[in-house]
C-alpha positions as CSV (number, residue, x, y, z in Angstrom):
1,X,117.1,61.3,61.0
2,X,114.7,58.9,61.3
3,X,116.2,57.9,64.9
4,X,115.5,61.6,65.7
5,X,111.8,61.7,64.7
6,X,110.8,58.0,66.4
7,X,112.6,59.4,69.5
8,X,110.1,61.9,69.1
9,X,106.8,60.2,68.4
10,X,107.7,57.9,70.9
11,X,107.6,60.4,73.9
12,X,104.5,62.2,72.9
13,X,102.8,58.9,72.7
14,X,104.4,58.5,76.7
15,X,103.4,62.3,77.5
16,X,100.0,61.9,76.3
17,X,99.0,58.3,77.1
18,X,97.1,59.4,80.7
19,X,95.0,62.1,78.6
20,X,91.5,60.9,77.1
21,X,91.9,60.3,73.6
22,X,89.9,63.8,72.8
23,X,92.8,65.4,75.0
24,X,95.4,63.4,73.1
25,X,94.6,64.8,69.8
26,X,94.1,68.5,71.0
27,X,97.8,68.1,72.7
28,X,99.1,66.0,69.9
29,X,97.5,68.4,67.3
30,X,98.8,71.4,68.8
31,X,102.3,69.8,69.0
32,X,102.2,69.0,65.4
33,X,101.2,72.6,65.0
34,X,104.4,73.7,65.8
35,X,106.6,71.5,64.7
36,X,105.4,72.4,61.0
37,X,106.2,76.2,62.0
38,X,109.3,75.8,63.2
39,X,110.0,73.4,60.0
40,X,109.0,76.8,58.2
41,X,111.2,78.5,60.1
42,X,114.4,76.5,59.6
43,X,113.7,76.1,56.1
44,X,113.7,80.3,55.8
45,X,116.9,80.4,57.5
46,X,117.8,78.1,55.2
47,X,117.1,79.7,52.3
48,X,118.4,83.2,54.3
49,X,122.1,81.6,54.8
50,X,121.7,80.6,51.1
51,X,121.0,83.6,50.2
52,X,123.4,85.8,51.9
53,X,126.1,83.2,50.8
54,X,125.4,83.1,47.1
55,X,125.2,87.3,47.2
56,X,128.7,87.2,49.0
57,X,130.5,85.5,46.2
């Protein structure tokens, strides 16, 4: 996992780096923006499959 998320980081940082830095954290900030929401979102579907597999049984 931790592979994953430096993988990541690392080519935001290389995505970013000709941006002033007030550009960097508008970009950077948005980005993070959504990678919360769709860390929301998989954890609802989640719970969803856990829920429609603990109802089935």
């Amino acid at each position: 996992m931790d592979e994953v998320i430096e993988k990541i980081v690392a080519e935001a940082k290389k995505q970013v780096s000709e941006f002033g830095y007030s550009d960097q954290w508008q970009i950077l900030s948005e980005a993070a923006q959504r990678l919360e929401d769709m860390g929301h979102e998989a954890l609802k579907l989640e719970y969803m499959i856990e829920d429609m597999e603990g109802g089935e049984e």
